[in-house]
N, C-alpha and C positions, 0 to 999 in steps of 0.2 A: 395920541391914540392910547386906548388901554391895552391892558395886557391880562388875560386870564388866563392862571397858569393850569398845569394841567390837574392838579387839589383842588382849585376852586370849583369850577363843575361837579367832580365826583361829589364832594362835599355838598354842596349845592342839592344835587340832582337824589342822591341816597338818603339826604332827610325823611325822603317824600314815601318812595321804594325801593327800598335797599337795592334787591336783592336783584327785582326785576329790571331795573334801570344800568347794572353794570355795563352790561354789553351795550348800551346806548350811548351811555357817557365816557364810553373807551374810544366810540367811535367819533362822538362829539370833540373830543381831548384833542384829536388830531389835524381837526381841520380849526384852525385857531379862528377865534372871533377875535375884533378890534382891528383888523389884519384890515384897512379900507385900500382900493383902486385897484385889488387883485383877486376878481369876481372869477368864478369856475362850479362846477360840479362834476363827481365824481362814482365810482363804485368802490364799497371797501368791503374787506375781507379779513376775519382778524383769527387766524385758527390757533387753538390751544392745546398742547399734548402735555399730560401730566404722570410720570409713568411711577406707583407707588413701590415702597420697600420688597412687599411681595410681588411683582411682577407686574399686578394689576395696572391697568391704563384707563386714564381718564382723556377722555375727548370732547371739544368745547368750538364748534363753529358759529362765528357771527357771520351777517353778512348785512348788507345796507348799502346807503347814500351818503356824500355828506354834500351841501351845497353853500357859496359862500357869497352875497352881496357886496356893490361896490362898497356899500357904508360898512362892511365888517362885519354883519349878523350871518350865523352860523345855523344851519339845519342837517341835523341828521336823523337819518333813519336806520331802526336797524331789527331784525327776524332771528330771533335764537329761540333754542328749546330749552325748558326751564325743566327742575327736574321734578320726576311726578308727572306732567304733562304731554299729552299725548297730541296737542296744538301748538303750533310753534308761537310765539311769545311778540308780539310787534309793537315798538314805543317810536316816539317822535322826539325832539328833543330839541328844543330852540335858545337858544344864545345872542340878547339882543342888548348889543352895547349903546347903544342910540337912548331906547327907552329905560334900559338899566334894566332889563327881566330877565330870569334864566324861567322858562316854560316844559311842562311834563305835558305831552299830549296820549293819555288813554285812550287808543284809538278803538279797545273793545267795547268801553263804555260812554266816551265822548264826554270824558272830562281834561278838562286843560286845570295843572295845576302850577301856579305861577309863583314864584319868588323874586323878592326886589332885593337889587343889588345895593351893597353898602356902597357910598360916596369914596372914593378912594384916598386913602391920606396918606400925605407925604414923609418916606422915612427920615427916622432921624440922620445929620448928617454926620460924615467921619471927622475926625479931629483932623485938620493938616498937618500937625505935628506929629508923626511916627512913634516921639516916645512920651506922647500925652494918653494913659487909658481912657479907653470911649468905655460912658458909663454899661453897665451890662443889663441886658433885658432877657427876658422870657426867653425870644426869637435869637438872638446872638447867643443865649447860653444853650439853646438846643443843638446849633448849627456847629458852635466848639465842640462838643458832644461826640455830634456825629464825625466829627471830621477826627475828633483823636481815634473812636472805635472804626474807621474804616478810612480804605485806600482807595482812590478812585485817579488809574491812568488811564490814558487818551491817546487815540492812534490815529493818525491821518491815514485812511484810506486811497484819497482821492478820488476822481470822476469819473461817474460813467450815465450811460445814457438812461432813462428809465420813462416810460410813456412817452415817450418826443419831448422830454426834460432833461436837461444836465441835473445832475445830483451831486452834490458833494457828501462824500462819506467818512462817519468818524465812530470808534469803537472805544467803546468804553466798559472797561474791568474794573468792578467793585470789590474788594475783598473786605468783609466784616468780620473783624479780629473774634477768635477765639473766646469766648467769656462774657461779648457784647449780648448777647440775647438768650443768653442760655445753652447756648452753641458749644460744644465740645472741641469743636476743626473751626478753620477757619472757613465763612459761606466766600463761594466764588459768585459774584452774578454780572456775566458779559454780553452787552446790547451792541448791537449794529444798526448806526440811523442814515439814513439816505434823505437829502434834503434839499428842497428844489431852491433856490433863492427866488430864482424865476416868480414861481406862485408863493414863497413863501408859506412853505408845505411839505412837511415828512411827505416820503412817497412809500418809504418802503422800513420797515425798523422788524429787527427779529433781536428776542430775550431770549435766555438762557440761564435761568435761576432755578438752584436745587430746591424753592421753599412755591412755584407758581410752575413750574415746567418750559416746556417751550412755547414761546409765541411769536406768531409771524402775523405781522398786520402788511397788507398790501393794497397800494390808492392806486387802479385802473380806470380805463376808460373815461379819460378828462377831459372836460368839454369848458373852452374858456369863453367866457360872457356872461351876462347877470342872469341867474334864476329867475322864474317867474314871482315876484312879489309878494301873490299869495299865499308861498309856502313858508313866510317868516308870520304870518298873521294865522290867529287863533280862529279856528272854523266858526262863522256861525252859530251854527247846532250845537257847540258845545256849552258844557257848562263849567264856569268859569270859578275857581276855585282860589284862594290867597293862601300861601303855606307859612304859616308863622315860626319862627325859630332863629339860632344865628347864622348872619353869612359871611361868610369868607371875604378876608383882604383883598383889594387888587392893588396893582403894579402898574406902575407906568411902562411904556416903550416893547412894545412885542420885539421879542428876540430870536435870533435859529438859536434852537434848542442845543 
């Protein structure tokens, strides 16, 4: 099975439109494709509170669908308001690991815009010797990076029920050192994920970063069995678009987050 992490979409999906596809591709992020034999649909809920230096607050509601096939292709839908706009904003958002596409469906002007996924390649492997250096790359010398300018612990929360799912829970405290980004203090930034094994599926994750505010994403109303079909296929009516540019790696073996 593949694994598309949760960069690849964004990436993917914000080539096309940035700005308007966030809230689409947040909601896409969570309901994992590649994920096959654990078919469901869902309602999701994704609220943002961002409250500025002088007082001021910013507010940020998604709301949508997200829907999963036994073969692993992903659909989500999602309705936010963009800003300037007096009409709430509505995108589709398709994830097809079978034919390798990630799909933009404009549902105000019935364009579907499509991108084709790269062929996945295999990372390089580690040296079995502990004190043999593995040559260094691009991606290894970012991840040193990040791992010296930041701390990142882990807490077992443990279980609790959530939609008629056990959930196991685990909290994770980021601290990005002093100096790393131009930061004077050290940034604190602490997620709590709730996650089914069951469906193979956050159900519930709430952030807490001084640099995005709070956010609370919540998967209700879960319905298990396969989506109707036609909701991973590109309508008809539409007109069908190819988005040229680069795309994103993937990974083998979908993992709990």
């Amino acid at each position: 099975m593949q694994r598309w992490t949760l960069a690849t979409p964004i990436f993917l999906l914000c080539s096309a439109i940035s700005f308007a596809q966030i809230g689409a591709a947040l909601l896409e992020a969570h309901a994992r494709p590649g994920v096959k034999g654990v078919p469901f649909s869902a309602d999701v809920t994704i609220q943002t509170k961002h409250v500025l230096e002088d007082g001021n607050q910013i507010n940020s509601d998604v709301s949508g669908k997200i829907f999963r096939d036994s073969e692993g292709r992903v659909r989500d839908e999602s309705t936010r308001m963009l800003p300037g706009s007096v009409h709430p904003f509505h995108g589709v958002n398709i994830i097809d690991p079978v034919q390798r596409v990630s799909v933009f469906l404009d549902v105000e002007h019935k364009i579907a815009r499509v991108h084709h996924m790269r062929v996945p390649v295999p990372m390089p492997a580690r040296s079995a010797n502990p004190n043999r250096p593995v040559e260094a790359t691009e991606n290894s010398t970012t991840t040193e990076l990040q791992a010296r300018s930041s701390a990142v612990k882990r807490e077992n929360l443990g279980t609790q029920e959530i939609e008629g799912f056990l959930a196991t829970g685990t909290r994770r405290t980021r601290t990005i050192a002093a100096g790393t980004m131009g930061n004077e203090k050290p940034i604190v930034n602490v997620s709590e994920i709730w996650y089914s094994e069951e469906l193979r599926q956050i159900l519930l994750e709430e952030v807490d970063d001084p640099q995005i505010g709070h956010r609370l994403m919540k998967v209700t109303n879960i319905q298990r069995g396969d989506p109707d079909p036609a909701l991973f296929q590109i309508p008809p009516d539409y007109t069908v678009k190819d988005v040229p540019g680069p795309q994103a790696p993937t990974t083998d073996n979908p993992a709990q987050p």
